[in-house]
N, C-alpha and C positions, 0 to 999 in steps of 0.2 A: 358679737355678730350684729349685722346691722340687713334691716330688712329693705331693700325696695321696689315702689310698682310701678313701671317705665310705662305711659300711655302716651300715644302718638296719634296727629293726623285725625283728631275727633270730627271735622270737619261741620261744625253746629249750620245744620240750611239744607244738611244733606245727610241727616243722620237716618241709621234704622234703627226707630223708635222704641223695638220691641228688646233691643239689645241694653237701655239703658238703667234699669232696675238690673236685671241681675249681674253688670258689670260694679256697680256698687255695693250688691248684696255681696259680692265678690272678694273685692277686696278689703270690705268690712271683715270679712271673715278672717285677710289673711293677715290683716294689722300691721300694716308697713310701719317704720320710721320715718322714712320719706315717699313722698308719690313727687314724682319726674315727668311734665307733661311737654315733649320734645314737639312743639310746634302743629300749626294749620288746628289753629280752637275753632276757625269758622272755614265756611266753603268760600263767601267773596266780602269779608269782609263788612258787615252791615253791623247797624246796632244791636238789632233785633239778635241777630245771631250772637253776637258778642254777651248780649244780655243772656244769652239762651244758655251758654257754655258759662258764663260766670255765674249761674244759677245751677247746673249742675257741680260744676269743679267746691262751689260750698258745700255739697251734699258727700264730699269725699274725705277722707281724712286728711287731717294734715299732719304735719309741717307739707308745704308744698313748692315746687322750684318749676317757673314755669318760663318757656320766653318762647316769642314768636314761629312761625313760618311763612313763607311767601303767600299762602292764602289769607294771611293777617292785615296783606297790603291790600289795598284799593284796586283795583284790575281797568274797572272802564272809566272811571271819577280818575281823569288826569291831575287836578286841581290836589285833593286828597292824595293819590298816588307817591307826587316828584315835591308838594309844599307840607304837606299833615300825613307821612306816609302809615306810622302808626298812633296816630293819635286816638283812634278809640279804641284800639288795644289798651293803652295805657289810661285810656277813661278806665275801661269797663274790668280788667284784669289786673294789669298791674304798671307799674310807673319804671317800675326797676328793670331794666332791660340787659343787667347783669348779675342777678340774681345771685346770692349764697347760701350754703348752712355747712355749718362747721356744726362737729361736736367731738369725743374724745375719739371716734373709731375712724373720721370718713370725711373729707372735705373737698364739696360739690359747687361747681359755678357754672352759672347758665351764661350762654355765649349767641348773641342775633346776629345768626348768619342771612337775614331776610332784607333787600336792597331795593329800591326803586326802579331802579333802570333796569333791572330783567324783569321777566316775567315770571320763571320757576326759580332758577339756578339764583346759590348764595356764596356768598364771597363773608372771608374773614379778615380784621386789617391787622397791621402793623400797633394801632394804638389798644387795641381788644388784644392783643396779645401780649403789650406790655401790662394793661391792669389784669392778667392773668398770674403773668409773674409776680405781680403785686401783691396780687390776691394769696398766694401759695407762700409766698416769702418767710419764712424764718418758722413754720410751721412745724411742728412733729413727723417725722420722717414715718415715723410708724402711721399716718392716717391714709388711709386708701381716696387717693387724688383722683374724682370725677371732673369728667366736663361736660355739659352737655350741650346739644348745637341742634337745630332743624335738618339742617344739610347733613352730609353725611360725609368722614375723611374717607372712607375704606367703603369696599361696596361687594356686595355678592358676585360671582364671578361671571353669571349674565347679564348681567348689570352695565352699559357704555360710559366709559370714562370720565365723560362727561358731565356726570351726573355727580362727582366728586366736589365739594368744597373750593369756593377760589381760593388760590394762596396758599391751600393745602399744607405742600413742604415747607413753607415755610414755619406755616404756623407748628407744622409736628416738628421739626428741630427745636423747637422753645418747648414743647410738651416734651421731648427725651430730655433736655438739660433739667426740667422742672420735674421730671420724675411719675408724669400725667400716667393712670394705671390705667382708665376706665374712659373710653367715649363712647355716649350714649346719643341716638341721631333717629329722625322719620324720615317722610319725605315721600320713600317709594314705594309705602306701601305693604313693603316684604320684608319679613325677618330675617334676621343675618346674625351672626357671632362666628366672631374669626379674631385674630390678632393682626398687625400692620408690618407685619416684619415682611412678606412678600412683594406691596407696592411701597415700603420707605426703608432703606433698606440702610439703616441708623445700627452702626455699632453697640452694641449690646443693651438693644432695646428695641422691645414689642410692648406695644399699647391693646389693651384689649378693647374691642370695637363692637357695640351689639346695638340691632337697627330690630327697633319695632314699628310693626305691621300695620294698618290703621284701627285704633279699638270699636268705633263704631260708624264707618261710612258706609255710605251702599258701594262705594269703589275700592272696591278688594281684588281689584289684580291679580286674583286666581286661588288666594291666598282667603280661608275665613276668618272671618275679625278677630282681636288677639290682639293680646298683652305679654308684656316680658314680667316676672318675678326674680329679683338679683337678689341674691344671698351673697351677701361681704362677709370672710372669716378672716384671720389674719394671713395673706398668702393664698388666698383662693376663694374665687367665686364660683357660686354657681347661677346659670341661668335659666329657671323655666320658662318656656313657653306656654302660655294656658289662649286655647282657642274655643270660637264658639260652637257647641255640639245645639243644629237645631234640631236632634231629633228628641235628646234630652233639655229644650229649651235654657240650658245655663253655658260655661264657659267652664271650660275643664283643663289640666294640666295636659297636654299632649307629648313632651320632651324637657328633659333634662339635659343640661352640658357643665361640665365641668372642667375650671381654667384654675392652671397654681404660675405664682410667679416664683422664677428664678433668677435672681438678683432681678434687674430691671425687664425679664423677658417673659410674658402673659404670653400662655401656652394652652394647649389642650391635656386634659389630665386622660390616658387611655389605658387603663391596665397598671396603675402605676409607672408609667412610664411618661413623659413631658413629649409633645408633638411637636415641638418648637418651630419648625419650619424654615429655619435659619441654615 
């Protein structure tokens, strides 16, 4: 089994301050394998901020797999924007902008879905999708295939379309061929777990999709701050949700979900029975 702690959307410039000690006491407790930080480490991109989130993410366990989101870019610095769009991500975090860890259970790669020329919305290409296949290639069938993105493929069902990943379909036809089990995604703020078999609608294959919340901004969308907990078993995950309780000032499990594949179709486990939605 493989443990991990999905954190998204820290937002460093715009954090609540009071959340950040027992979000660490937290997951010290709960001693992941991996921690997953799916994009937006700062609010607009500044050193300070930058400095501020790579000064906490050392204070977290590792191994760690971390890549971008659109608050990572530049916003009102045109110059930095469209010429250095992440260059002080890649000072202050990391260089690697397609991040890996393999090990014998579970093999994860980080994907920048974060672009210049918009302003929120991310796009995936054609050449991030071949070093995906790359990356996958000749690997043990039995390793539970992550990916993970800022953007999001699949989206809560109030959620506008719009809000999806550019390139999307395409890129999930190369994730069904390549056997992709798990994507992992921020962005809006709000938790989500579902499978993709409803918006992609790929012959015998569901990709399991789960979007966390922001862990520590003040813009929570209705939603209290939170983290996902993923438990990898051979053939089924599970995902908790752990939010912040302030009246007990810490971060608590609030929901469990539980997914089994079947052949390549990532499902909902209810009663022993597969929700498959297909």
């Amino acid at each position: 089994m493989r443990t991990l702690v999905h954190l998204s959307d820290l937002h460093f410039g715009r954090v609540d301050e009071q959340l950040l000690a027992p979000l660490r006491a937290t997951i010290e407790a709960i001693g992941p394998d991996l921690v997953v930080v799916s994009g937006d480490l700062t609010q607009r991109a500044l050193s300070v901020q930058f400095e501020a989130a790579r000064a906490y993410l050392d204070s977290l366990p590792g191994p760690q797999i971390i890549v971008p989101g659109n608050h990572d870019i530049s916003l009102y610095n045109l110059v930095r924007r469209f010429l250095q769009p992440l260059t002080r991500y890649k000072r202050h975090i990391t260089s690697d902008l397609a991040p890996t860890y393999f090990d014998d259970e579970i093999a994860v790669l980080g994907i920048n879905t974060a672009r210049s020329l918009t302003f929120k919305d991310g796009r995936v290409n054609h050449e991030q999708v071949a070093s995906m296949r790359a990356a996958f290639a000749g690997i043990d069938p039995a390793l539970t295939r992550i990916v993970v993105t800022h953007h999001p493929f699949d989206l809560p069902e109030a959620v506008e379309r719009s809000e999806v990943v550019d390139r999307a379909p395409m890129a999930m036809q190369a994730f069904a061929e390549e056997g992709v089990d798990l994507l992992l995604a921020g962005h809006l703020h709000l938790s989500h777990a579902g499978n993709t078999a409803e918006r992609y609608q790929i012959r015998d294959f569901a990709a399991l999709v789960v979007q966390a919340g922001t862990a520590t901004s003040t813009r929570g969308r209705g939603e209290v701050n939170g983290f996902n907990v993923i438990r990898i078993h051979h053939g089924c995950i599970e995902v908790d949700r752990y939010g912040w309780d302030d009246s007990a000032r810490q971060f608590a499990r609030l929901k469990t979900e539980t997914f089994r594949r079947s052949a390549n179709v990532w499902a909902v486990h209810i009663g022993g029975l597969l929700a498959a939605g297909l």
